[in-house]
SETORTOR-449040 format. One record per residue (C-alpha): residue number from 0; x, y, z. Coordinates in Angstrom, 2 decimals. Layout:
! residues N
<rec><seq>NUM</seq><xx>X</xx><yy>Y</yy><zz>Z</zz></rec>
...
This chain:
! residues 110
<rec><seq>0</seq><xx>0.00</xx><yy>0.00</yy><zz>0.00</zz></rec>
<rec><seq>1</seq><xx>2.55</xx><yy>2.25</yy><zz>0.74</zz></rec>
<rec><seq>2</seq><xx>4.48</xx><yy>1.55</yy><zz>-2.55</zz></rec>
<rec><seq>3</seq><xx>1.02</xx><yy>2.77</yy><zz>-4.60</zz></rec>
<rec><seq>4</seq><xx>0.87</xx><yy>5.64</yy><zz>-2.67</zz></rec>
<rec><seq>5</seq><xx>5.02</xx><yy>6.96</yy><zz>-2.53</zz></rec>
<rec><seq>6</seq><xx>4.99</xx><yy>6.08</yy><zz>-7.46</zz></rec>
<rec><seq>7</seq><xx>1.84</xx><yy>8.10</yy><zz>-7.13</zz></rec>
<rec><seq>8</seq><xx>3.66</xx><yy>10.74</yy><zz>-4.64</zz></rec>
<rec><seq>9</seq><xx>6.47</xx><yy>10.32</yy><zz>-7.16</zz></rec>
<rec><seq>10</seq><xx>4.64</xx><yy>11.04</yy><zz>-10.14</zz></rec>
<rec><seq>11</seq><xx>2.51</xx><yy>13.52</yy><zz>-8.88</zz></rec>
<rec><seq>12</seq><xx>5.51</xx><yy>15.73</yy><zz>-7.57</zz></rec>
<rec><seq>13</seq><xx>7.58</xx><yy>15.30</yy><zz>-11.65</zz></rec>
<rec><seq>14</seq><xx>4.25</xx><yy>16.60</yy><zz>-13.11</zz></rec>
<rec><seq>15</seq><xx>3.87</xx><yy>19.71</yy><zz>-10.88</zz></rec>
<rec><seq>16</seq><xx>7.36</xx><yy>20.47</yy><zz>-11.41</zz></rec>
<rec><seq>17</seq><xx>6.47</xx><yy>20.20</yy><zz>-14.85</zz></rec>
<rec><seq>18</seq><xx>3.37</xx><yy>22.07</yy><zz>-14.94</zz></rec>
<rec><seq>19</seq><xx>5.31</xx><yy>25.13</yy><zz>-13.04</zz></rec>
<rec><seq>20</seq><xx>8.37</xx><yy>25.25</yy><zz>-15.19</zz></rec>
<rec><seq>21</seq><xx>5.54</xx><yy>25.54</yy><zz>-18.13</zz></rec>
<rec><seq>22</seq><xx>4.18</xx><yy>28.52</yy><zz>-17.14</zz></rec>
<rec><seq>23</seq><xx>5.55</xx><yy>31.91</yy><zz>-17.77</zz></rec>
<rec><seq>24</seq><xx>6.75</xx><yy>34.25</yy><zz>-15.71</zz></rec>
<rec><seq>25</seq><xx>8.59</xx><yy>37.42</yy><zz>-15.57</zz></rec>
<rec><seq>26</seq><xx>12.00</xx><yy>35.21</yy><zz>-15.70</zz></rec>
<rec><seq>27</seq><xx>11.12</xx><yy>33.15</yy><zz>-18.26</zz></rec>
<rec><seq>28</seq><xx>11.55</xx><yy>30.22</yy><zz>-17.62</zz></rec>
<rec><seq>29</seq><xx>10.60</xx><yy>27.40</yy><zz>-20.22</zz></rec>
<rec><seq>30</seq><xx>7.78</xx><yy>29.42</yy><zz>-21.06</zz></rec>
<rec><seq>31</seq><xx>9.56</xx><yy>30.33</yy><zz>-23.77</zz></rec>
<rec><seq>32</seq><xx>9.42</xx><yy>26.85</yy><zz>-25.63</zz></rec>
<rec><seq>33</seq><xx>5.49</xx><yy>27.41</yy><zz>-26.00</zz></rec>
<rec><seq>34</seq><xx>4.15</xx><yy>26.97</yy><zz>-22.54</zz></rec>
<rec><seq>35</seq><xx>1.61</xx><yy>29.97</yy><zz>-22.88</zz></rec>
<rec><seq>36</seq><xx>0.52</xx><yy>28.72</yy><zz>-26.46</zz></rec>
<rec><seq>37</seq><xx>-0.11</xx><yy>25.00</yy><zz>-26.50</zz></rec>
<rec><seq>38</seq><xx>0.25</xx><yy>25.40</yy><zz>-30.78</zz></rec>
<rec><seq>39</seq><xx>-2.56</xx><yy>28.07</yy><zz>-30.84</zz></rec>
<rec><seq>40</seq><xx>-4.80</xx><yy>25.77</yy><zz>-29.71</zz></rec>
<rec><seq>41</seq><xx>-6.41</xx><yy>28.20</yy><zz>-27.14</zz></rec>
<rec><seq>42</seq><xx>-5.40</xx><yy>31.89</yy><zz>-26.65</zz></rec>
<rec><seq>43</seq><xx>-2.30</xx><yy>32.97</yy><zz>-23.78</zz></rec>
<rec><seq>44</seq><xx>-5.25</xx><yy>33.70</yy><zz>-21.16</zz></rec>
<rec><seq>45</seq><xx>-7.23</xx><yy>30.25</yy><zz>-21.40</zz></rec>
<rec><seq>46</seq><xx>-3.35</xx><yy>28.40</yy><zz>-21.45</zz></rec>
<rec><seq>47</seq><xx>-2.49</xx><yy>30.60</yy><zz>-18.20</zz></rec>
<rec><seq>48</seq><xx>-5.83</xx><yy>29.64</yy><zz>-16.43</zz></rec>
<rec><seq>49</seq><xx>-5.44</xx><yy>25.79</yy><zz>-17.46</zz></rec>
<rec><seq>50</seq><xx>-2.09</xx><yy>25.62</yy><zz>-16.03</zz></rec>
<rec><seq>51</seq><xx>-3.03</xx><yy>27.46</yy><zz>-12.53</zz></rec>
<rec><seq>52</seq><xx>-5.80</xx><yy>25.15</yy><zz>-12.03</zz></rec>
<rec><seq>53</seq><xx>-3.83</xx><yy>22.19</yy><zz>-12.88</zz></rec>
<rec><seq>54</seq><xx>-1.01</xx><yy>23.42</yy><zz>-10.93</zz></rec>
<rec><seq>55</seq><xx>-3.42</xx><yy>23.81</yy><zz>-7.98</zz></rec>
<rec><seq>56</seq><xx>-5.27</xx><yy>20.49</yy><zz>-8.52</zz></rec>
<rec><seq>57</seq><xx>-1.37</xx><yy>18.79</yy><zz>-8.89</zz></rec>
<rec><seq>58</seq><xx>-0.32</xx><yy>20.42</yy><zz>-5.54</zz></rec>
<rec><seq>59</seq><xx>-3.63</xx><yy>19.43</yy><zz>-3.60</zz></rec>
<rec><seq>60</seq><xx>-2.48</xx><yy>15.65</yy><zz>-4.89</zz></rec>
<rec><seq>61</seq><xx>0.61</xx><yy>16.08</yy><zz>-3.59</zz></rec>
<rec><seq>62</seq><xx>0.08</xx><yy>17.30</yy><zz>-0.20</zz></rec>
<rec><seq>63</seq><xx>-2.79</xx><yy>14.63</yy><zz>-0.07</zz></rec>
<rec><seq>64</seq><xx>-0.40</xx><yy>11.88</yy><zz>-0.25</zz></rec>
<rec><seq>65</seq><xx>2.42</xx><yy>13.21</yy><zz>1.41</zz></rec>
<rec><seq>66</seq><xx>-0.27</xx><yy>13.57</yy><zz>4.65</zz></rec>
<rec><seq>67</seq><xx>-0.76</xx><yy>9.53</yy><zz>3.75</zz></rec>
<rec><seq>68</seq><xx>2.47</xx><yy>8.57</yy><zz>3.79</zz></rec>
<rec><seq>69</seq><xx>3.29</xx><yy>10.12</yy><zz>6.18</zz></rec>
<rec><seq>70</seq><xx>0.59</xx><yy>8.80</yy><zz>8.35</zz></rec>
<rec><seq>71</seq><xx>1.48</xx><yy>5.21</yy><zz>7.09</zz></rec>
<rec><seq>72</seq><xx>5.19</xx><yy>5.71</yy><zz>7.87</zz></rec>
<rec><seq>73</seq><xx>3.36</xx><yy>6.32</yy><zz>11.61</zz></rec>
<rec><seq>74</seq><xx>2.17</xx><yy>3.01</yy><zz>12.07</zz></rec>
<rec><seq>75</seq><xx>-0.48</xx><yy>4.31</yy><zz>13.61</zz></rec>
<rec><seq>76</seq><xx>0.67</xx><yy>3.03</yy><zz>16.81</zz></rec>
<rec><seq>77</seq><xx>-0.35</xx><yy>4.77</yy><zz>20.01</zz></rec>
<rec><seq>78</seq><xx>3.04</xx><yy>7.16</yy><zz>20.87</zz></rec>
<rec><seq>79</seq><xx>5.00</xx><yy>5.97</yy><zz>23.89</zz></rec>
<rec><seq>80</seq><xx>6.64</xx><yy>8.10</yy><zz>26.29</zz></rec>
<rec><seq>81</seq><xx>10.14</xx><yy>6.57</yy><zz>28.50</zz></rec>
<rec><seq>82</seq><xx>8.37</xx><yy>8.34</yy><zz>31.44</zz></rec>
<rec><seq>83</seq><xx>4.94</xx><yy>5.85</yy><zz>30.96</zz></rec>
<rec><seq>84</seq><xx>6.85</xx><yy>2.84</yy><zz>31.14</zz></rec>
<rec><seq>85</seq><xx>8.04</xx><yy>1.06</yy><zz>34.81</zz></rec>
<rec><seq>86</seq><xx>11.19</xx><yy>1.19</yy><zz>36.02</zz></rec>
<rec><seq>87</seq><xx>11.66</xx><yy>-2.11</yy><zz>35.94</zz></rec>
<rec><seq>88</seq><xx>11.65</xx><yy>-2.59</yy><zz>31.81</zz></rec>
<rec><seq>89</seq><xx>13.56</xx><yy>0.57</yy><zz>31.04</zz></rec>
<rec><seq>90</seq><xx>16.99</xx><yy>-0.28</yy><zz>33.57</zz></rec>
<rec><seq>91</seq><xx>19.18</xx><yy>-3.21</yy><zz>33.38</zz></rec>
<rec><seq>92</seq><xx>20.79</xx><yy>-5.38</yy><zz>36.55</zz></rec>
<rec><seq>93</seq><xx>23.04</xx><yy>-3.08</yy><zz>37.62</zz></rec>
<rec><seq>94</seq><xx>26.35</xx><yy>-4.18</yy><zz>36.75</zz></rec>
<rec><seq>95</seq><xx>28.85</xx><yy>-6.57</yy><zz>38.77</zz></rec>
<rec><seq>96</seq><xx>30.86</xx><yy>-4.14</yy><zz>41.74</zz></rec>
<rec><seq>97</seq><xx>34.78</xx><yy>-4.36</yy><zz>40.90</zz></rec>
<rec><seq>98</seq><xx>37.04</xx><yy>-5.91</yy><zz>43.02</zz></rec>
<rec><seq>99</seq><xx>40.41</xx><yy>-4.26</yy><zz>44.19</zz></rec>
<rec><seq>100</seq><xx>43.18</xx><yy>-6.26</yy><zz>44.29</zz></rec>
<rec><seq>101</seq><xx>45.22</xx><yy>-4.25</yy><zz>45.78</zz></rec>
<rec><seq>102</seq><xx>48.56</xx><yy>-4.40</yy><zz>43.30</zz></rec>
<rec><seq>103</seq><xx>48.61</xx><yy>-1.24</yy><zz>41.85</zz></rec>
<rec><seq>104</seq><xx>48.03</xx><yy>-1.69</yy><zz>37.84</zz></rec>
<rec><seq>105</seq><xx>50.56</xx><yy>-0.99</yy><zz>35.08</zz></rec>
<rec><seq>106</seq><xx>50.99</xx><yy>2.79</yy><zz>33.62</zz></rec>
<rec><seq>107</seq><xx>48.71</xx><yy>3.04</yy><zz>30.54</zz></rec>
<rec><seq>108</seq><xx>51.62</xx><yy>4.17</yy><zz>27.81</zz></rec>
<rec><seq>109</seq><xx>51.44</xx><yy>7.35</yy><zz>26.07</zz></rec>
């Protein structure tokens, strides 16, 4: 399930980039290589309202399924807190008390 959802996410997130590099703007962009004029098919103002309302429709997608994801990558487990859990789960035996010799140990080297 969550391999539909992240190609969709995937695909979703190449078209919008797409669909905004399209349009023009005061930079230019690729505008230039006839994304206001789709061949004369429809006039500069019915191109520029196509591609806002696909842009818009493209980003809704995208922040759908990025909320799905990233609600999947959840689990949807109840969150757990160190503090709600005993004492006796979150500390080990306490380890083994040292004992002294009493012969004073080699000098670590330098």
């Amino acid at each position: 399930m969550t391999a539909v959802f992240l190609v969709l996410h995937i695909m979703l997130a190449i078209s919008l980039v797409i669909v905004v590099l399209l349009q023009r703007s005061d930079g230019g962009a690729l505008g230039g290589l006839g994304g206001g004029s789709f061949g004369g098919v429809m006039s500069g103002r019915q191109s520029a309202n196509l591609l806002t309302r696909t842009t818009a429709v493209l980003a809704a997608g995208f922040m759908g399924t990025s909320l799905v994801l990233a609600i999947l990558a959840s689990g949807g487990g109840a969150p757990s807190s160190i503090l709600d859990t005993p004492a006796s789960q979150t500390e080990s035996a306490p380890p083994a008390p040292v004992e002294d010799s009493g012969t004073p140990s080699a000098p670590l080297a330098r």
